[in-house]
N, CA, C and O atoms as a GROMACS GRO file, in nm:
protein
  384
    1UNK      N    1  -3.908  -2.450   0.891
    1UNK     CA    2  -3.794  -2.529   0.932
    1UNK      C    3  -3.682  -2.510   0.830
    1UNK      O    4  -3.700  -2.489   0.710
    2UNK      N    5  -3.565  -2.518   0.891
    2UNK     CA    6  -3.432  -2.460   0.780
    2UNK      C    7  -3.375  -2.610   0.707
    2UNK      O    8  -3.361  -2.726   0.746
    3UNK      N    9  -3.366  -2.584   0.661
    3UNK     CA   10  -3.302  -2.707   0.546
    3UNK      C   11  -3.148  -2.757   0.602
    3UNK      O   12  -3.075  -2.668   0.645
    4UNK      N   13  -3.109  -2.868   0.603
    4UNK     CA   14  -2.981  -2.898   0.658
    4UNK      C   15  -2.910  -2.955   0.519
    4UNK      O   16  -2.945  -3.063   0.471
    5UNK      N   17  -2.846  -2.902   0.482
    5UNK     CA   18  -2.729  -2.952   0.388
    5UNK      C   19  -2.580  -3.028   0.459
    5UNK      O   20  -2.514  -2.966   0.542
    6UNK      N   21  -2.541  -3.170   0.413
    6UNK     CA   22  -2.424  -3.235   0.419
    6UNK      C   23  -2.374  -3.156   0.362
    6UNK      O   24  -2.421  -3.070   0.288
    7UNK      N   25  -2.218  -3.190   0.409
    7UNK     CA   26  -2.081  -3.118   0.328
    7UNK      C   27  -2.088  -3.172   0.201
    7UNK      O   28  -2.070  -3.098   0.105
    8UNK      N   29  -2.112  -3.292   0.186
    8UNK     CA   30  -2.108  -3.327  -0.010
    8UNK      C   31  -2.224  -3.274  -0.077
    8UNK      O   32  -2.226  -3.271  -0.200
    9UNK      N   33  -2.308  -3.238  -0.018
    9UNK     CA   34  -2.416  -3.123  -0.092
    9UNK      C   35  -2.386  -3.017  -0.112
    9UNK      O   36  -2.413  -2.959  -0.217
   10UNK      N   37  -2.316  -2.960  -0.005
   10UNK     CA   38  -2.233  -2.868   0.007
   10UNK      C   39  -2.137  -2.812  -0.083
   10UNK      O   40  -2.144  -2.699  -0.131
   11UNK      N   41  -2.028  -2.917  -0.109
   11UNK     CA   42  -1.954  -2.926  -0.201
   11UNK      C   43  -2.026  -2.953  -0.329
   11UNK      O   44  -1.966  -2.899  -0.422
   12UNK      N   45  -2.134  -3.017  -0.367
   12UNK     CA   46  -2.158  -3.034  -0.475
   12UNK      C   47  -2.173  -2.924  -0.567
   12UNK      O   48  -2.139  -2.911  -0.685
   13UNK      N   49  -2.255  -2.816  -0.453
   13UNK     CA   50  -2.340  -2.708  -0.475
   13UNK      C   51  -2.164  -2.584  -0.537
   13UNK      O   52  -2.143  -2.497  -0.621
   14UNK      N   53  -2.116  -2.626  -0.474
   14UNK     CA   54  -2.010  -2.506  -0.471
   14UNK      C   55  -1.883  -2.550  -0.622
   14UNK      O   56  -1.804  -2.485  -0.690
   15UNK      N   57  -1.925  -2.685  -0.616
   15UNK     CA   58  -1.816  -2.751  -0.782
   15UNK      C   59  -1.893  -2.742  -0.873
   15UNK      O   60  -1.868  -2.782  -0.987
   16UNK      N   61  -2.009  -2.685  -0.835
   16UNK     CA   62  -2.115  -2.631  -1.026
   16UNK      C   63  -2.112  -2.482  -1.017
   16UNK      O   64  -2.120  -2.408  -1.115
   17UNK      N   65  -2.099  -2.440  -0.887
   17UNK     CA   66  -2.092  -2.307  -0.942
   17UNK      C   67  -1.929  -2.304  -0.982
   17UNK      O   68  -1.897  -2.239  -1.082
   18UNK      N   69  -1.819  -2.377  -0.898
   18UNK     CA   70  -1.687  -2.310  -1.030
   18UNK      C   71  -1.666  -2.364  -1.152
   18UNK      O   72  -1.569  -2.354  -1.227
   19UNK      N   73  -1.775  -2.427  -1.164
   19UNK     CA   74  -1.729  -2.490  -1.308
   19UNK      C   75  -1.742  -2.374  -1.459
   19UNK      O   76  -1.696  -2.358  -1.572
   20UNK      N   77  -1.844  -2.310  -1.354
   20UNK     CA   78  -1.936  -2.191  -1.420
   20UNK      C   79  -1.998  -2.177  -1.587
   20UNK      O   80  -2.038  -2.083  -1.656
   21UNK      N   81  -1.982  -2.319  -1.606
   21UNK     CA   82  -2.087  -2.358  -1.742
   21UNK      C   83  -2.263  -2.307  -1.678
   21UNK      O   84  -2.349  -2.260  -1.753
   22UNK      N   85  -2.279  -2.325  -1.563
   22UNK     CA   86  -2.411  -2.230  -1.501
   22UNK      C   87  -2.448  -2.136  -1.453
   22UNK      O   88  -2.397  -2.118  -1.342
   23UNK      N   89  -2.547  -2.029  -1.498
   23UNK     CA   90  -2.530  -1.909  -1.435
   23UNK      C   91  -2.534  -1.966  -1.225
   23UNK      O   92  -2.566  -2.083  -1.203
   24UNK      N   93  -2.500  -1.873  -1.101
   24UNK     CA   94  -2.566  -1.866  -0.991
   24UNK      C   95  -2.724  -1.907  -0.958
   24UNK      O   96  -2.765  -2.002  -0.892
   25UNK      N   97  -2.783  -1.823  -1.013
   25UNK     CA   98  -2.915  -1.848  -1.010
   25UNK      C   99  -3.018  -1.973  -1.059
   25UNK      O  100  -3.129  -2.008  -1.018
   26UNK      N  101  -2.914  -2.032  -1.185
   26UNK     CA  102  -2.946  -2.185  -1.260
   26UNK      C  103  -2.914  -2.288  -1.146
   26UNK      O  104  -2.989  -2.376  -1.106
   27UNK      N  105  -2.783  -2.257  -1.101
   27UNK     CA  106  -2.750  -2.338  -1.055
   27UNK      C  107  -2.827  -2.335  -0.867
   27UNK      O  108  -2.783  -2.420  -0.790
   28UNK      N  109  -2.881  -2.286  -0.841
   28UNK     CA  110  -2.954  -2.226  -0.696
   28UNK      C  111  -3.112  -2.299  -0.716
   28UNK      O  112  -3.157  -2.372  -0.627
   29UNK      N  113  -3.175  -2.275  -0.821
   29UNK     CA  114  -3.267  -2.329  -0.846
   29UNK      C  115  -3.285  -2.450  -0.864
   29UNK      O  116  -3.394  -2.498  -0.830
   30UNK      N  117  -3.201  -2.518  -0.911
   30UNK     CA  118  -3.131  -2.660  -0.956
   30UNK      C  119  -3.144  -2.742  -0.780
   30UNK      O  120  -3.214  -2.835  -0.739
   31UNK      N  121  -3.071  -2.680  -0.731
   31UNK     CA  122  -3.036  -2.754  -0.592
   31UNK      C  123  -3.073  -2.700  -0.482
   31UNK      O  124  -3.018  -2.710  -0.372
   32UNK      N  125  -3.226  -2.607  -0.526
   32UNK     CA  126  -3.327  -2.529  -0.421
   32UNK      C  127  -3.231  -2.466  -0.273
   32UNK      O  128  -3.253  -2.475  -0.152
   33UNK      N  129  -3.138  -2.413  -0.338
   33UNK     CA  130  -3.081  -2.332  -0.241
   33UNK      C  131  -3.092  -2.157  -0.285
   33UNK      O  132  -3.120  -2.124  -0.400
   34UNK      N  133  -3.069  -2.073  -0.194
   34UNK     CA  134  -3.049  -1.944  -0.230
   34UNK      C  135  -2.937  -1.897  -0.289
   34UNK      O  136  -2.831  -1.950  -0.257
   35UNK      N  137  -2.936  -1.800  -0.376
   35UNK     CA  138  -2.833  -1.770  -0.458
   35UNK      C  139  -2.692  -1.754  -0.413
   35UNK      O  140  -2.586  -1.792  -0.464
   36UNK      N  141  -2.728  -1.665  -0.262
   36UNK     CA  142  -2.640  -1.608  -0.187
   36UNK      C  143  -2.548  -1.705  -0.123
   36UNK      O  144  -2.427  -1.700  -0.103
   37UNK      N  145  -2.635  -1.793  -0.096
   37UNK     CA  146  -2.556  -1.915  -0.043
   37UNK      C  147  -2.450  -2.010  -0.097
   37UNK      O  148  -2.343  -2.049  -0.053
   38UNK      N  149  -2.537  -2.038  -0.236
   38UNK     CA  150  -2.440  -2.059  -0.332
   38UNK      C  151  -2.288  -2.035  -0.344
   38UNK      O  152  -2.186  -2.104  -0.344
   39UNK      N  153  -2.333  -1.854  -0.360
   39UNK     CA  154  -2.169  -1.760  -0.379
   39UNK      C  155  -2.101  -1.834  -0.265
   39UNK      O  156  -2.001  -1.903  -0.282
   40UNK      N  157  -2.160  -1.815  -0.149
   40UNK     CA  158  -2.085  -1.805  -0.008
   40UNK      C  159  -2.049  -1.969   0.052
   40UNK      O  160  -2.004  -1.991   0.165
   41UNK      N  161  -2.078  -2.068  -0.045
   41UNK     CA  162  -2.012  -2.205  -0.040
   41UNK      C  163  -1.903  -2.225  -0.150
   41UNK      O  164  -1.816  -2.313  -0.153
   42UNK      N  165  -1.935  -2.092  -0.270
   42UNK     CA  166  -1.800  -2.113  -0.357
   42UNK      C  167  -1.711  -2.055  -0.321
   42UNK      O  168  -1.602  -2.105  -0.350
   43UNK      N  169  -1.710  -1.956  -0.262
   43UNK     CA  170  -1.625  -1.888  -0.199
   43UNK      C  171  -1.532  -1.939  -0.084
   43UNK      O  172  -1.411  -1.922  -0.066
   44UNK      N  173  -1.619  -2.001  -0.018
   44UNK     CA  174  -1.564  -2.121   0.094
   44UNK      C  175  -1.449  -2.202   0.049
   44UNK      O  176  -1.346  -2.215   0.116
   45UNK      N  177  -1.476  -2.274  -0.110
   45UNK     CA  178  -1.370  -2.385  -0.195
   45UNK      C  179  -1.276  -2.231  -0.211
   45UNK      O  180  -1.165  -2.205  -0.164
   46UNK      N  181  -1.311  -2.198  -0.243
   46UNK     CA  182  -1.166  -2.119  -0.319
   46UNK      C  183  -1.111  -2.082  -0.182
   46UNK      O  184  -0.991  -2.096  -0.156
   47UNK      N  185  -1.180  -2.046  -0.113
   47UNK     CA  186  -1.044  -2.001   0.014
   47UNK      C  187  -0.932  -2.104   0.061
   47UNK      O  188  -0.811  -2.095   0.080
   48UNK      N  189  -1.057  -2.236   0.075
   48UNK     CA  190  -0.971  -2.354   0.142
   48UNK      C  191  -0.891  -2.436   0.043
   48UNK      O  192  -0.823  -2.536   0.068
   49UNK      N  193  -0.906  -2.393  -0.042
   49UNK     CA  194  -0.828  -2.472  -0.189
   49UNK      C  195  -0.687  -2.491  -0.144
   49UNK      O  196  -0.623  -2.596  -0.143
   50UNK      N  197  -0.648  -2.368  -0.107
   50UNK     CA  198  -0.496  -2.346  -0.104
   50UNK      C  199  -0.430  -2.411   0.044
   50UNK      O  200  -0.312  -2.435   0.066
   51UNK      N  201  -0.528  -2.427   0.121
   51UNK     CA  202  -0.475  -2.487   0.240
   51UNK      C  203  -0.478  -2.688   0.194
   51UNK      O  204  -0.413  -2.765   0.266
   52UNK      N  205  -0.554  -2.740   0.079
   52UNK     CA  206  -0.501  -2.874   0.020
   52UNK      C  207  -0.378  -2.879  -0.066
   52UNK      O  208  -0.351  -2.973  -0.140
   53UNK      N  209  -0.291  -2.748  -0.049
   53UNK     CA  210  -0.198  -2.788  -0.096
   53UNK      C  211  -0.068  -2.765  -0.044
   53UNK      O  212   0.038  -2.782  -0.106
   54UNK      N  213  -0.083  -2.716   0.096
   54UNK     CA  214  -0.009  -2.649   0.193
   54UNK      C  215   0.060  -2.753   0.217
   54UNK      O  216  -0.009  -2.847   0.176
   55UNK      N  217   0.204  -2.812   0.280
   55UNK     CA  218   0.313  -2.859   0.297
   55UNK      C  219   0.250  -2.951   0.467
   55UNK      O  220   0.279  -2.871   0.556
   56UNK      N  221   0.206  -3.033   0.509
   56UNK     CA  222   0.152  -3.079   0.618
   56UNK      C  223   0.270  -3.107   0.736
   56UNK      O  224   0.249  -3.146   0.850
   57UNK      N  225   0.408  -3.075   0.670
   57UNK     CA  226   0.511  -3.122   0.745
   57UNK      C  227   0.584  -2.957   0.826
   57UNK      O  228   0.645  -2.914   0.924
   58UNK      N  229   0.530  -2.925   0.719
   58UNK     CA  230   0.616  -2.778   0.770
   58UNK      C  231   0.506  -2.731   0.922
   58UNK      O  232   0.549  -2.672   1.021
   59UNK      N  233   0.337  -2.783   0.899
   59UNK     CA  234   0.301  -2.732   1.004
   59UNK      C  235   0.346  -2.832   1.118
   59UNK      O  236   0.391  -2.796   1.226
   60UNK      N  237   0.324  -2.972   1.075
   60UNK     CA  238   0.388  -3.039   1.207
   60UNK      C  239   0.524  -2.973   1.316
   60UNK      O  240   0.545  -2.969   1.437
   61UNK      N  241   0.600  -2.926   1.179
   61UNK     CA  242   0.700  -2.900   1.234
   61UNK      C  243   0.700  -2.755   1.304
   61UNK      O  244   0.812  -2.732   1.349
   62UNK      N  245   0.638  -2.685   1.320
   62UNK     CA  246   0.585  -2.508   1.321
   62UNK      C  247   0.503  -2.622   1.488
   62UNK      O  248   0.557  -2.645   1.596
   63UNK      N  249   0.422  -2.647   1.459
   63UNK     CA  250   0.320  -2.763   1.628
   63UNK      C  251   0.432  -2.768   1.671
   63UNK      O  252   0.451  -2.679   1.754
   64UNK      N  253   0.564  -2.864   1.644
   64UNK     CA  254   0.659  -2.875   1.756
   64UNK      C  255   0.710  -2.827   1.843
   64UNK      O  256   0.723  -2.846   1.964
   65UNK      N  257   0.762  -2.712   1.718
   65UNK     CA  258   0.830  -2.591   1.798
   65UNK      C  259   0.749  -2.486   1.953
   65UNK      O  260   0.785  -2.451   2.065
   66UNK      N  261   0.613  -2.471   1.857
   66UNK     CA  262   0.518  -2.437   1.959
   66UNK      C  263   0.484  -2.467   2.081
   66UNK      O  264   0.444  -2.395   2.173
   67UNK      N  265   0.514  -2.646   2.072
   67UNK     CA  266   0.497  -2.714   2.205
   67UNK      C  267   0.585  -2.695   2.263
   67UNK      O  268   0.562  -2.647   2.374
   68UNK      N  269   0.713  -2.716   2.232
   68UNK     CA  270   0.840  -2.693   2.309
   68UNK      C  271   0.824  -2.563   2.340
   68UNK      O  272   0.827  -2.565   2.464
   69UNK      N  273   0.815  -2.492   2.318
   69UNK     CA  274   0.798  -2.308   2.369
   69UNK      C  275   0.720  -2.270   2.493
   69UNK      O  276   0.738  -2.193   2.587
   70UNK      N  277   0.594  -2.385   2.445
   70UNK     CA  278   0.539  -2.360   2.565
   70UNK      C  279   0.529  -2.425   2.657
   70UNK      O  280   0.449  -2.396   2.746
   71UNK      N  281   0.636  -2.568   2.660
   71UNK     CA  282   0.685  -2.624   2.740
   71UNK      C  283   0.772  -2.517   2.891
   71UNK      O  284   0.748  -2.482   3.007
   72UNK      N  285   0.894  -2.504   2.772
   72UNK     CA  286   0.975  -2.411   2.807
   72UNK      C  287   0.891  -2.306   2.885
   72UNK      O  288   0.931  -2.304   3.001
   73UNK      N  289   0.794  -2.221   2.866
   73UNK     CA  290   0.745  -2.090   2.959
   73UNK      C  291   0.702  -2.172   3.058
   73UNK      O  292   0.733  -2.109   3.159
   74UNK      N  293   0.653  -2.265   3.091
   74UNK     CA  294   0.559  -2.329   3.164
   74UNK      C  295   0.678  -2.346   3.273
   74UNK      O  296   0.675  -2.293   3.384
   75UNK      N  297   0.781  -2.427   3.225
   75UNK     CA  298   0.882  -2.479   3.300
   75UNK      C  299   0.946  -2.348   3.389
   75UNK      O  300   0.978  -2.348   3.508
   76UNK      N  301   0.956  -2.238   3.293
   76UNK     CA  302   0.999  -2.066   3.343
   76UNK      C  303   0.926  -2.030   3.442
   76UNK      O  304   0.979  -1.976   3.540
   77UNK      N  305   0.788  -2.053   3.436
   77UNK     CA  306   0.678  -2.001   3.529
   77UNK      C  307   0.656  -2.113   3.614
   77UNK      O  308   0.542  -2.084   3.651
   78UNK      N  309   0.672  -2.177   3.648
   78UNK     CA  310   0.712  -2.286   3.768
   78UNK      C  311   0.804  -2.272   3.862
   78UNK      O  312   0.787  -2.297   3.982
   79UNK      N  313   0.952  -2.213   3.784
   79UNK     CA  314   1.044  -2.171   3.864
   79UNK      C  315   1.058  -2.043   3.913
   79UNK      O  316   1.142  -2.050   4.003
   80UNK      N  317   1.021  -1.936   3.900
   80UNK     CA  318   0.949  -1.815   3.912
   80UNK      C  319   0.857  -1.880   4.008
   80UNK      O  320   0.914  -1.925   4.107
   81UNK      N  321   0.767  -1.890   4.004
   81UNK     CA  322   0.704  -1.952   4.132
   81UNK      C  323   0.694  -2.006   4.231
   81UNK      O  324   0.606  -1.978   4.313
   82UNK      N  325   0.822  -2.138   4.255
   82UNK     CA  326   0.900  -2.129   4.351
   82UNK      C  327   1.004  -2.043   4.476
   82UNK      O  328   1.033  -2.039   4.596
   83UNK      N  329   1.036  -1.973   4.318
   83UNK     CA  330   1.124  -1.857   4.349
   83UNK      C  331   1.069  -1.764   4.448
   83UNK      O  332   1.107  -1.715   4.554
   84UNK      N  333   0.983  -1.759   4.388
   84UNK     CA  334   0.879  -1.645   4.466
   84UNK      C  335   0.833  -1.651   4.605
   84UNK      O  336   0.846  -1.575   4.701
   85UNK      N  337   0.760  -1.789   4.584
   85UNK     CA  338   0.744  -1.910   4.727
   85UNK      C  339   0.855  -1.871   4.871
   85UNK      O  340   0.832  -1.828   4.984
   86UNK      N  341   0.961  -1.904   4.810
   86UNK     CA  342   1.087  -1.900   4.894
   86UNK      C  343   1.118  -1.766   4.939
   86UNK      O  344   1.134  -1.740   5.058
   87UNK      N  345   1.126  -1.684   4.851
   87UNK     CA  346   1.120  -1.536   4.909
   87UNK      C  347   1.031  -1.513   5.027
   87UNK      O  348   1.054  -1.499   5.147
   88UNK      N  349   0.922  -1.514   4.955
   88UNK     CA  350   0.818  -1.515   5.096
   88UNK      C  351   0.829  -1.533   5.209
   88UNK      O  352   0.842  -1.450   5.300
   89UNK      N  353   0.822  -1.693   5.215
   89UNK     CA  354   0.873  -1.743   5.344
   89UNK      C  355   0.990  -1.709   5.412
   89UNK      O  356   0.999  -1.731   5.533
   90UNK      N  357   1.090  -1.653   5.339
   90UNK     CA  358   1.173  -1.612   5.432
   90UNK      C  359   1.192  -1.463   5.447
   90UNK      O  360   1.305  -1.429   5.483
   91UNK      N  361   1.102  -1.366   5.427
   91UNK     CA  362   1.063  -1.228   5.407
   91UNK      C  363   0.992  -1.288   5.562
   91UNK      O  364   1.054  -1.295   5.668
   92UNK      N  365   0.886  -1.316   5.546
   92UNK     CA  366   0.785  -1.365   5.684
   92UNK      C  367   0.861  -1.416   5.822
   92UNK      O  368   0.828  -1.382   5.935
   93UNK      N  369   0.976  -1.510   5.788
   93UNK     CA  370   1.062  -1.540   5.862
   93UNK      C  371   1.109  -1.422   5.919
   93UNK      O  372   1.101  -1.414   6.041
   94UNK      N  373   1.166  -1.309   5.846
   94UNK     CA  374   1.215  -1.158   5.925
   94UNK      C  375   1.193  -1.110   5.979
   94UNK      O  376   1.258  -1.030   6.046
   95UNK      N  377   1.019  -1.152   5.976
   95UNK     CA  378   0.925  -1.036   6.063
   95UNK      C  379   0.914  -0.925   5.982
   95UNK      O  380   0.891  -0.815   6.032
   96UNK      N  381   0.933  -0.943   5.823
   96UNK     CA  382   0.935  -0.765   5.793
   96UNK      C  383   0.736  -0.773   5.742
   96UNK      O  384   0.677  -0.670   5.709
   0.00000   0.00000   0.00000
């Protein structure tokens, strides 16, 4: 059966290895995980580090724009679709 680790185990496991007063392997044995795993939960903090310090407004504001955009196509492709609608029917109307 596989072992289930919480995220604060998780994290625990991954703030001793950057502290790096412990070798990998000290620290793996310590908290009966595999070495590899270890790396690959410290590795995890350091990637996401930089996204706790990212600007939360600039993405709100980046979401807005997005929504409105795809407001806007939606609203484009609705009318286009009408458009289209109407052609039809009166193409069919011709008899062609």
């Amino acid at each position: 059966m596989r072992r289930q680790f919480t995220p604060e185990q998780k994290a625990a496991v991954a703030m001793a290895a950057l502290k790096g007063d412990k070798t990998i392997n000290q620290i793996a044995s310590e908290y009966e995980v595999n070495p590899t795993q270890v790396k690959l939960w410290r590795d995890a903090v350091k990637q996401g580090a930089t996204e706790v310090f990212t600007d939360k407004r600039t993405k709100a504001v980046r979401s807005k724009d997005t929504e409105r955009q795809i407001d806007e196509l939606h609203r484009v492709i609705g009318v286009r679709d009408a458009e289209l609608e109407w052609l039809k029917k009166k193409i069919h109307g011709l008899g062609l």
